[in-house]
C-alpha positions as CSV (number, residue, x, y, z in Angstrom):
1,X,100.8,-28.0,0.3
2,X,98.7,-24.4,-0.3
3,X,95.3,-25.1,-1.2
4,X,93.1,-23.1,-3.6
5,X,89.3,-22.2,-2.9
6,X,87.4,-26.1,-3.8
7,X,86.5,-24.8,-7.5
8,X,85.6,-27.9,-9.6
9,X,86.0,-26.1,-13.3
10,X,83.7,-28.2,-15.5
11,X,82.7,-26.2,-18.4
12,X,80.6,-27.7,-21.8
13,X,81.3,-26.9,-25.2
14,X,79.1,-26.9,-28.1
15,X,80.8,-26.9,-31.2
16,X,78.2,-27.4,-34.1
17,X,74.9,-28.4,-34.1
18,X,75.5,-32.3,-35.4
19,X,77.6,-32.4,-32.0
20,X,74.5,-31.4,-30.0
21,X,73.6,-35.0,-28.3
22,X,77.2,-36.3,-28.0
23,X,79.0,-37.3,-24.9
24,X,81.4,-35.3,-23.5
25,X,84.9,-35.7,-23.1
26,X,85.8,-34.8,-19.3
27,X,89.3,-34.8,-19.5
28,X,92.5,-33.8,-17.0
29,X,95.9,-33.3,-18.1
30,X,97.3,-36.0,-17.8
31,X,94.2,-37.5,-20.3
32,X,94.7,-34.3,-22.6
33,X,98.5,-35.4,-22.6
34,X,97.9,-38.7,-23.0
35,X,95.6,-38.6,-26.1
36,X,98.3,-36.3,-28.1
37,X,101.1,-38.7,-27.7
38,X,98.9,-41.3,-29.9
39,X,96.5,-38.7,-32.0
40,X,97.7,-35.7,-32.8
41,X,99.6,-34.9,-35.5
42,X,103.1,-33.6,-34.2
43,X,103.3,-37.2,-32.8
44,X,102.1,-39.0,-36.1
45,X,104.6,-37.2,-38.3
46,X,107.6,-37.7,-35.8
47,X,106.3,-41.4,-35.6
48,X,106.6,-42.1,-38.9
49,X,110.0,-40.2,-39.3
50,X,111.6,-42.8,-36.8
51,X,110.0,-45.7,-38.6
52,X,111.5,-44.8,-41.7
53,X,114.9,-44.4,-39.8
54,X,114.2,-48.0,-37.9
55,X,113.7,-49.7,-41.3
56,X,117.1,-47.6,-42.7
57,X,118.4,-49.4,-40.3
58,X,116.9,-52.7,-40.9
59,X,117.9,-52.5,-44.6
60,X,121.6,-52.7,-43.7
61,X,121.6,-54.8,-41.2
62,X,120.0,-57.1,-43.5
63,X,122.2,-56.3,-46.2
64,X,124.8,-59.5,-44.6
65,X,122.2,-61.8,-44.9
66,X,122.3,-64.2,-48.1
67,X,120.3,-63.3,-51.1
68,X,118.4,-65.4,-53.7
69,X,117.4,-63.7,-57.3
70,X,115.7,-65.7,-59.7
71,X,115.4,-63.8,-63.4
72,X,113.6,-65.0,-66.3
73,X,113.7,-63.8,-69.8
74,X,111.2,-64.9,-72.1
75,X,112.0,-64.4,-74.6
76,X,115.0,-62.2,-75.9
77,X,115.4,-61.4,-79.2
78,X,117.3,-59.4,-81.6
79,X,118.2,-59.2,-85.1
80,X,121.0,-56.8,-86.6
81,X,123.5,-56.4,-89.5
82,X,127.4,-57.2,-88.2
83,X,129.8,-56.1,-89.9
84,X,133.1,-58.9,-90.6
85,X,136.6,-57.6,-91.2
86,X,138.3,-59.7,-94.0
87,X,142.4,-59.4,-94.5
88,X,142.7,-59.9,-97.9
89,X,139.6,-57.7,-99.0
90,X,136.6,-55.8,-97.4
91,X,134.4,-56.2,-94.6
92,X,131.3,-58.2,-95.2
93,X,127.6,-57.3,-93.5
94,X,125.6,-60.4,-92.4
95,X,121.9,-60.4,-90.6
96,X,122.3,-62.3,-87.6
97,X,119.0,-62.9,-85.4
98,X,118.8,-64.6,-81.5
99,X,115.6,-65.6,-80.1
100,X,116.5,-66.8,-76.3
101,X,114.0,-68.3,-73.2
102,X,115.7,-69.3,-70.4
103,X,116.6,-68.2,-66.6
104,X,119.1,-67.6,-64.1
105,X,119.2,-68.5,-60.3
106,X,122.1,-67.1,-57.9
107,X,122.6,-66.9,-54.2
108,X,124.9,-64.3,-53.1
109,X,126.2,-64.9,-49.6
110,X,127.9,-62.0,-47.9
111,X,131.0,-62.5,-45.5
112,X,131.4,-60.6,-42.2
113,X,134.6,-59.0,-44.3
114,X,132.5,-57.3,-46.7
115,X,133.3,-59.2,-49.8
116,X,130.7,-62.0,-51.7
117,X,130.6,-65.3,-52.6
118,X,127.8,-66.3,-55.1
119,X,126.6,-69.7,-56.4
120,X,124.4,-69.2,-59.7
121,X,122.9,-71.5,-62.5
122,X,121.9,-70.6,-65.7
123,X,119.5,-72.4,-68.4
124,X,118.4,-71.3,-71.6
125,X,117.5,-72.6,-75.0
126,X,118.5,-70.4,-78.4
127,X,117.5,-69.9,-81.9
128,X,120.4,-68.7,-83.8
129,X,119.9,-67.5,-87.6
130,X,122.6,-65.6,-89.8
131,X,122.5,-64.7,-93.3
132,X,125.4,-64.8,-95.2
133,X,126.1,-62.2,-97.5
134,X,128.8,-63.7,-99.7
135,X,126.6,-66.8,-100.0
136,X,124.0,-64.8,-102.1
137,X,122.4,-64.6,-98.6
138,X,122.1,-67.8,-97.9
139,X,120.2,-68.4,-94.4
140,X,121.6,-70.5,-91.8
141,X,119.6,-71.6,-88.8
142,X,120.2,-73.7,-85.4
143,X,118.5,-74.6,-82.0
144,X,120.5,-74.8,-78.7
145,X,120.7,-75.4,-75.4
146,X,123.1,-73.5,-73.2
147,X,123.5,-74.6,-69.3
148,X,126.0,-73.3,-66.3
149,X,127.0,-74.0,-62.9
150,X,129.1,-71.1,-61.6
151,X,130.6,-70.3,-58.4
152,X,132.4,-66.9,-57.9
153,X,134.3,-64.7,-55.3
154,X,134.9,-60.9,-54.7
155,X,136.8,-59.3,-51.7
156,X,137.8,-55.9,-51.0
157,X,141.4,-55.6,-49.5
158,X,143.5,-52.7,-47.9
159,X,140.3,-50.6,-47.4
160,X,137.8,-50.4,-44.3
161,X,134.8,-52.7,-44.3
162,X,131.9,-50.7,-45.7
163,X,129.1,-52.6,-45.4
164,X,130.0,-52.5,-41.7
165,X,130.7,-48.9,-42.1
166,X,127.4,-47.9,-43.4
167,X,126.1,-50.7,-40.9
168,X,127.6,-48.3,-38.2
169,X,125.9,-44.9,-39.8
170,X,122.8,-46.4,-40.0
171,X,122.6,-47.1,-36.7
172,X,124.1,-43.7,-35.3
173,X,121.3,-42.2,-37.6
174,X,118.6,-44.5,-36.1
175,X,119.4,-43.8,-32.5
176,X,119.5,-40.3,-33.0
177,X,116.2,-40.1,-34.1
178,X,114.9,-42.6,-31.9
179,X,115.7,-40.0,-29.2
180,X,114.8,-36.6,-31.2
181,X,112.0,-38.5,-31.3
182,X,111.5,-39.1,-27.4
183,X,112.9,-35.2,-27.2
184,X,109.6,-34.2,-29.4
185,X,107.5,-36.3,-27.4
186,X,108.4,-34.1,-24.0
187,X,107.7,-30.6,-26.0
188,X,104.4,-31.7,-26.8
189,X,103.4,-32.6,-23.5
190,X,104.7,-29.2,-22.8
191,X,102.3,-27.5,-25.4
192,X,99.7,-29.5,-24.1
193,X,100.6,-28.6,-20.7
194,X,100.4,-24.8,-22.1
195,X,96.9,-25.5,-24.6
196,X,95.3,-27.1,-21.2
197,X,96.1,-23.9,-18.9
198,X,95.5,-21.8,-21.7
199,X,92.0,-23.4,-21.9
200,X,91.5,-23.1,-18.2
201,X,92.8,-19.5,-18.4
202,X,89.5,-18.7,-20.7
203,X,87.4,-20.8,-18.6
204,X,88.6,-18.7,-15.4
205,X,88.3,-15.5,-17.5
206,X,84.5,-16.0,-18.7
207,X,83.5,-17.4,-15.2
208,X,84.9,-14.2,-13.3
209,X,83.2,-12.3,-16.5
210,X,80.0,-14.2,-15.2
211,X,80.6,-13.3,-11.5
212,X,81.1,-9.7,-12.4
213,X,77.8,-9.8,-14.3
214,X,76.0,-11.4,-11.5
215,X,77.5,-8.4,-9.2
216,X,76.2,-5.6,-11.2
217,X,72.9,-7.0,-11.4
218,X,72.9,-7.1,-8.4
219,X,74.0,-3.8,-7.4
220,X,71.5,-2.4,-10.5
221,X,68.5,-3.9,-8.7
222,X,69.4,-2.1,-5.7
223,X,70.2,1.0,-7.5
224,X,67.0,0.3,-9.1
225,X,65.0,-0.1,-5.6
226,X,66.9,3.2,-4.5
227,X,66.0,5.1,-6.9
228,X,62.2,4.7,-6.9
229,X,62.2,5.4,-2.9
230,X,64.5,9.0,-4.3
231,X,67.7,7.6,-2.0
232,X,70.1,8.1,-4.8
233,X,69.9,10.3,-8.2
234,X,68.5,8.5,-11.4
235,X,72.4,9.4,-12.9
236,X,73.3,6.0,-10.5
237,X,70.6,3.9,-11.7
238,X,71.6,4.6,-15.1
239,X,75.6,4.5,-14.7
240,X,74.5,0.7,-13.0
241,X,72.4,-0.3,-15.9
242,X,75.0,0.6,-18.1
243,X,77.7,-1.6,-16.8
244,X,75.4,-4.3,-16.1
245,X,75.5,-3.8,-20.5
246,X,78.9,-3.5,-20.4
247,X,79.6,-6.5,-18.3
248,X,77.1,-9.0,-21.0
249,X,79.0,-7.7,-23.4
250,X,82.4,-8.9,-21.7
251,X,80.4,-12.2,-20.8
252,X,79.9,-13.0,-24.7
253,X,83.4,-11.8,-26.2
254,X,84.8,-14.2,-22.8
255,X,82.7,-17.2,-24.0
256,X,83.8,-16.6,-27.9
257,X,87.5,-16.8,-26.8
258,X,87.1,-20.1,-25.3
259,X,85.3,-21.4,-27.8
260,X,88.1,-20.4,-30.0
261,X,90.8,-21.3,-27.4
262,X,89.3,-24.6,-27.0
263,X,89.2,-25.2,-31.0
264,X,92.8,-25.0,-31.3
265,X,93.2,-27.2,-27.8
266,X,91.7,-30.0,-29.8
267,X,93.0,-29.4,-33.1
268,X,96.8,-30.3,-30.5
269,X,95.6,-32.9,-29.0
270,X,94.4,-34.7,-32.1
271,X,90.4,-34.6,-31.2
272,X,88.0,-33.8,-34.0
273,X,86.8,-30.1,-33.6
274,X,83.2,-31.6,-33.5
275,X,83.7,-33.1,-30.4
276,X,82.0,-32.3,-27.0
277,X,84.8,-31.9,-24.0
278,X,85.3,-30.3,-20.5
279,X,88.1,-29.4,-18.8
280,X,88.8,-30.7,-15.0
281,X,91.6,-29.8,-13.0
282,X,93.1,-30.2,-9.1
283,X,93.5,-26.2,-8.3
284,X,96.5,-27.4,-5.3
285,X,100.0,-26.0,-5.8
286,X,103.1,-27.7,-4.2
287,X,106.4,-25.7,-3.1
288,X,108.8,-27.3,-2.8
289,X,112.7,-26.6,-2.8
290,X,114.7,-27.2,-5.8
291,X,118.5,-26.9,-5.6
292,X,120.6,-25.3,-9.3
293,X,123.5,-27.6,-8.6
294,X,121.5,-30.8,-8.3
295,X,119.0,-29.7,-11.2
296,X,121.8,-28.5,-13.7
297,X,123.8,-32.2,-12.9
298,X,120.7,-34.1,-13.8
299,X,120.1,-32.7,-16.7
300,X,123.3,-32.9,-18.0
301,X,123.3,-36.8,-17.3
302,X,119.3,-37.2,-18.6
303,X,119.2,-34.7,-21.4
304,X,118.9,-36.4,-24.7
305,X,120.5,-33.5,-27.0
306,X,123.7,-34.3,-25.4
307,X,123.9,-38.1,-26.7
308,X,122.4,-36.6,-30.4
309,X,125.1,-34.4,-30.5
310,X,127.7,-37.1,-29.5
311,X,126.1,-39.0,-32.4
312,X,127.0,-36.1,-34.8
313,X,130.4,-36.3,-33.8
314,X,130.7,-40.0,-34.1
315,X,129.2,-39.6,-37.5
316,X,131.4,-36.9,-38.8
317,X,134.1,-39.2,-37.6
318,X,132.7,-41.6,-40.5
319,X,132.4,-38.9,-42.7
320,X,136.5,-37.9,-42.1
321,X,137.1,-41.7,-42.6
322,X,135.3,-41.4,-45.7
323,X,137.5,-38.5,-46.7
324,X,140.8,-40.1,-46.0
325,X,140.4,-43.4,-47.6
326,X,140.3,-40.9,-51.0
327,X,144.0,-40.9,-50.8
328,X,144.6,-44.8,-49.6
329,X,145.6,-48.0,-51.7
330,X,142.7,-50.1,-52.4
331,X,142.4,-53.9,-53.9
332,X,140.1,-56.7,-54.8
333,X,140.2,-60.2,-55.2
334,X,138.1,-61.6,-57.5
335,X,137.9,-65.5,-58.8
336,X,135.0,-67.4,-60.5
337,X,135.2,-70.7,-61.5
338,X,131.9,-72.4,-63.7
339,X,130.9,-75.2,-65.8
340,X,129.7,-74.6,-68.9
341,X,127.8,-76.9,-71.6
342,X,126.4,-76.2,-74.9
343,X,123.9,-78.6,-76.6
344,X,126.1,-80.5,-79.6
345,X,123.1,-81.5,-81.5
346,X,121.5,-79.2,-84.0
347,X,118.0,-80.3,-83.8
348,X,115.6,-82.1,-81.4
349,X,113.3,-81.5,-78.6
350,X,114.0,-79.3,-75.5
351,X,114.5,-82.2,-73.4
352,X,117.6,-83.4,-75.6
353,X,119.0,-80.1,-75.9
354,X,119.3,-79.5,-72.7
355,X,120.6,-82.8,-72.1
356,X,123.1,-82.9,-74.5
357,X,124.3,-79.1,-73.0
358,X,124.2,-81.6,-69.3
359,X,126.4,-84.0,-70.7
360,X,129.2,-81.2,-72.7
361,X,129.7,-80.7,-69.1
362,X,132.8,-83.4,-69.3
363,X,133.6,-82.7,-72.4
364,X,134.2,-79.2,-72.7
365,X,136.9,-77.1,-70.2
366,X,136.0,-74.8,-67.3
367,X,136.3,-71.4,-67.2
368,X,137.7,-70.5,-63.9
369,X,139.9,-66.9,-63.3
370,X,141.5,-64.8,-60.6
371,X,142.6,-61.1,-60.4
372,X,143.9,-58.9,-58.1
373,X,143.8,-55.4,-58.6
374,X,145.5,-52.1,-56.5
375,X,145.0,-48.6,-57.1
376,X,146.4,-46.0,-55.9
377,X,146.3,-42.4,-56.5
378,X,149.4,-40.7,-57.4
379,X,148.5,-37.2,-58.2
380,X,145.2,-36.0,-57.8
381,X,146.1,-32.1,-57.7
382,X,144.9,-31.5,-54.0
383,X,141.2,-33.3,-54.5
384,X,141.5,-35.4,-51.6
385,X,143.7,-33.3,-49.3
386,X,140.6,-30.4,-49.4
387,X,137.9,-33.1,-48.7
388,X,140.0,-34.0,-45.5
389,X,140.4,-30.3,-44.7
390,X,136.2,-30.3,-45.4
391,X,135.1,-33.0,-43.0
392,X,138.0,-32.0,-40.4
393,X,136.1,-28.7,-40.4
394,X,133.0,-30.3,-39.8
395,X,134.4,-32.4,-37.1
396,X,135.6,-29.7,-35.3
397,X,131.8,-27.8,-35.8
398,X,130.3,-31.0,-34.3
399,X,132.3,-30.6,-31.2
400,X,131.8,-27.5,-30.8
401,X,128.2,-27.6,-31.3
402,X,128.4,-30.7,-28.6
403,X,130.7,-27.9,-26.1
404,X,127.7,-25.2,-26.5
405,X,124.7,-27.4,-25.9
406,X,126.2,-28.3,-22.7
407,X,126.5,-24.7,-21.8
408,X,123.0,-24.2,-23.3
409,X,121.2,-26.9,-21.3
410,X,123.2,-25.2,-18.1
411,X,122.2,-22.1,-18.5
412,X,118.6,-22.9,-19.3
413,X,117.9,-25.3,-16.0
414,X,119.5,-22.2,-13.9
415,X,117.1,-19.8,-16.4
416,X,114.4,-22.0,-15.3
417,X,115.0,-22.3,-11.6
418,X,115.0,-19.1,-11.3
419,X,111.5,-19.2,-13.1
420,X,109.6,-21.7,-10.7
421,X,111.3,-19.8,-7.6
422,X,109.8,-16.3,-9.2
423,X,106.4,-17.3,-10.0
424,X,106.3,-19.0,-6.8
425,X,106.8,-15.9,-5.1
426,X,104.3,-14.2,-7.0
427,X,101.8,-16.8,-6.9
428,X,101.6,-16.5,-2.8
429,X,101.7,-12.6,-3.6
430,X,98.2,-13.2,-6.0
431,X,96.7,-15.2,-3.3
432,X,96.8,-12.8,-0.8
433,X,95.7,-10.0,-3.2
434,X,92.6,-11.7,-4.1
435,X,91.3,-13.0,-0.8
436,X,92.0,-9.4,0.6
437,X,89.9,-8.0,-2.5
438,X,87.2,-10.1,-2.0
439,X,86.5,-9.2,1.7
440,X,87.1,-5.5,1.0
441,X,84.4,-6.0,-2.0
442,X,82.0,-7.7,0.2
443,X,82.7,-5.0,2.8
444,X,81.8,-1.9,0.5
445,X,78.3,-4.6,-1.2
446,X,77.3,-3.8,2.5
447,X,77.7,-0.4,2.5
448,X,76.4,0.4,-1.1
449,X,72.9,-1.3,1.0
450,X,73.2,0.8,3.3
451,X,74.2,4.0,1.4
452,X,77.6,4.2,2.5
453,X,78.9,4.2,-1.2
454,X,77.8,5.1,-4.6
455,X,77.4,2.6,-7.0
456,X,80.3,4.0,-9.1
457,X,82.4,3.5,-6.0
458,X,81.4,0.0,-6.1
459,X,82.1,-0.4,-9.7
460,X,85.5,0.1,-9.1
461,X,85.7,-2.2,-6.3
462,X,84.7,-4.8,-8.4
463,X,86.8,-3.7,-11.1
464,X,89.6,-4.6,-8.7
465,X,88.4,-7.8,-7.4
466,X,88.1,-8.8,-10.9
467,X,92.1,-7.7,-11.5
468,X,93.1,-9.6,-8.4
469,X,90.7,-12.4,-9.8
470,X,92.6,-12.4,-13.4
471,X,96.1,-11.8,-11.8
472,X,96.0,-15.0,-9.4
473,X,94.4,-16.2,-12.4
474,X,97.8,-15.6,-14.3
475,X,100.1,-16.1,-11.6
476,X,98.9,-19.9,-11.1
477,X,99.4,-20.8,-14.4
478,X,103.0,-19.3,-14.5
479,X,103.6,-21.6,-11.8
480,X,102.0,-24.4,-13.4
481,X,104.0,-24.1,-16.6
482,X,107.2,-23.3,-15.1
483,X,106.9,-26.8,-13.1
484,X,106.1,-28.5,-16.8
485,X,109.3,-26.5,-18.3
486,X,111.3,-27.8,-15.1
487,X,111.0,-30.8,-15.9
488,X,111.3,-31.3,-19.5
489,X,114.6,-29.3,-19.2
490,X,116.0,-31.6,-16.8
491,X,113.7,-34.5,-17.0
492,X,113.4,-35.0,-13.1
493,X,110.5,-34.8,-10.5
494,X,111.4,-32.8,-7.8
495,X,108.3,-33.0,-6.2
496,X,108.5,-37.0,-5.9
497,X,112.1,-36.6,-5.7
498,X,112.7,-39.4,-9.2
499,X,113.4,-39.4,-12.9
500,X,110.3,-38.1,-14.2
501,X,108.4,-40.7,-16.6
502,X,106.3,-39.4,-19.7
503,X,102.9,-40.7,-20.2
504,X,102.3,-43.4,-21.9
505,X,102.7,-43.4,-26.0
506,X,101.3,-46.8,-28.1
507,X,103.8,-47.1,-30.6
508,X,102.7,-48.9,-33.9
């Protein structure tokens, strides 16, 4: 393991005055990263995208559990003129008028073969009226009771299950999202990963604009001291004052561009832009080896686009399923059997009504039934046979799309590889430039002191140590991210040689 120069990078923010006071948030990455997987928004929208998926789900698994409706109508009425055909003459028009209270109660039971059985009573009292018009309108009234025990039966045949079927989709559907979901949850680290750096990048940038300032001040007070004694011309002193300008000029537009970068770092993670937070960070880089073959194999096993994709296919299959069953005989069975009793009194309280409707139970007959129906479509002029041809088009899409992310996901772990071994490279390359550029700056601070050197001279040595500076600067975060990329694209640690786990994320 390489070690950076010990920097500890702690760096306060001021927002807004209210925020003046508050404590400050010291976070790492792994903190930042932690905090967006529960607060920011990317993660809440996602979240909620799954939970409506999980309860998708949940409403059709539940669909084969029993089901109890209870319906009340209090009251019903209606009144309106019916016409009566006569044989030997024309139709009459009576008034007739209902006024109905009463309810229903059914359970519906659903069997593992997608059909129902259903058990349901019915009670109601009535007030009928009708006016006759060949009786000079002559109004007739009654009160009722109507009750009903009914038991009934309804099966699909010669067809696929469908409640099972859509059972099946919904949960293709749900696991699908359930891992776009973990998918998402891996890219935001990543853009955490990259808002983090990005931060740090700015913090780097305005500390080396501080060390440069600190520099020509330096070298401007010895300029200054020079030029009083007559050593140099006043043209140095005043090219040195100038960039010491120049340089707190760089210093502010550096610290506006963190506060800005460090805005938006919040505004990721989910914090509230008034809050107070510093940035902490282990400057250590590992190398390590990482071999294609065994990189491009795990991700191809770990990947989670691989299994969404297979769900695609395995839902298109449904869809083709769908498409042939246009074409196919289908049948139900269907059978009810209920007792029915209607009050044979005219008059009296509820209680006798509906006891007399109890007792026309025995008296009166049962209505009972059972049909079976088939259909079948003889000729539907090439419907069904094109909606085949449709969803075998889009079966053969899905595997194809399934084919090319395989190929994608290859070709991006050996893209990536390729990445980390680069910017490794180049980050040993940095490292070397800068400590060489400091000790040739320090050299020709001696020999400005000594009048070795102008101060223009030494200007542009600092100009360079501040390149080196900013180009190890970006170099180390290349590395940095490139690791992060490594392993979201093939969700293994090569540095501790296992599957690499995600931070943790409190689901609701």
């Amino acid at each position: 393991m390489r070690k950076l120069p010990a920097y500890l990078i702690l760096f306060l923010f001021i927002s807004a005055g209210e925020a003046i006071g508050q404590e400050a948030f010291v976070l790492t990455l792994d903190q930042a990263i932690n905090i967006s997987l529960n607060k920011s928004y990317t993660v809440k929208a996602h979240q909620e995208t799954k939970q409506a998926m999980q309860h998708y789900f949940k409403y059709w698994q539940a669909m084969f559990d029993p089901k109890l409706e209870f319906t009340v109508f209090t009251p019903s009425w209606n009144e309106n003129v019916s016409g009566i055909q006569r044989v030997d003459g024309l139709p009459v028009y009576n008034s007739t008028g209902m006024m109905q209270y009463g309810s229903k109660l059914k359970f519906t039971y659903t069997l593992p073969s997608g059909g129902h059985m259903a058990l349901g009573t019915e009670v109601y009292r009535e007030n009928l009226k009708t006016v006759l018009a060949l009786r000079d309108y002559e109004k007739l009234s009654t009160n009722q009771a109507r009750s009903s025990i009914s038991l009934s039966f309804d099966q699909p045949i010669f067809t696929k299950n469908k409640l099972k079927e859509n059972l099946e989709e919904a949960r293709l559907q749900y696991e699908k999202v359930s891992s776009e979901f973990n998918r998402r949850q891996l890219d935001i680290i990543y853009q955490v990963t990259e808002g983090f750096y990005d931060v740090y990048r700015k913090t780097r940038e305005m500390e080396i604009a501080g060390e440069k300032l600190k520099n020509s001040e330096e070298t401007y007070r010895i300029a200054k001291l020079k030029g009083e004694a007559g050593r140099i011309p006043e043209s140095d002193v005043l090219s040195a004052e100038v960039t010491v300008a120049q340089n707190r000029a760089d210093l502010s537009q550096a610290e506006g561009n963190l506060r800005q970068t460090e805005d938006k770092f919040k505004q990721l993670i989910g914090l509230s832009l008034y809050d107070d937070i510093r940035i902490t960070t282990d400057l250590a880089y590992d190398s390590f080896n990482i071999n294609p073959e065994e990189a491009v194999s795990k991700a191809l096993v770990l990947r989670s686009e691989i299994a969404e994709r297979e769900s695609d296919v395995e839902l298109q299959d449904i869809n083709l399923d769908r498409a042939r069953r246009i074409r196919e005989i289908s049948g139900t069975i269907s059978a009810y059997y209920d007792l029915t009793g209607v009050s044979t009194i005219d008059h009296g309280s509820m209680g006798g009504l509906f006891r007399s409707s109890l007792n026309n139970f025995a008296d009166r007959p049962s209505n009972r039934g059972i049909t079976l129906t088939f259909s079948y479509p003889v000729f539907d002029w090439g419907r069904g046979a094109q909606r085949v041809k449709q969803e075998t088009a889009n079966l053969r899409e899905a595997q194809l799309t399934l084919d090319n992310t395989k190929t994608t996901i290859v070709r991006e772990v050996r893209d990536i590889v390729r990445s980390v071994e680069e910017a490794k490279n180049r980050l040993e390359i940095h490292e070397k430039n800068e400590q060489l550029a400091r000790k040739l700056y320090e050299i020709s601070q001696m020999r400005f002191e000594h009048g070795g050197i102008t101060s223009q001279e030494l200007g542009m040595e600092q100009a360079k140590l501040t390149e080196s500076q900013l180009g190890y600067l970006g170099a180390y975060i290349t590395y940095q991210l490139a690791l992060a990329d490594l392993k979201r694209k093939t969700l293994w640690d090569f540095k501790e040689n296992q599957r690499y786990q995600q931070l943790s994320f409190s689901d609701k």
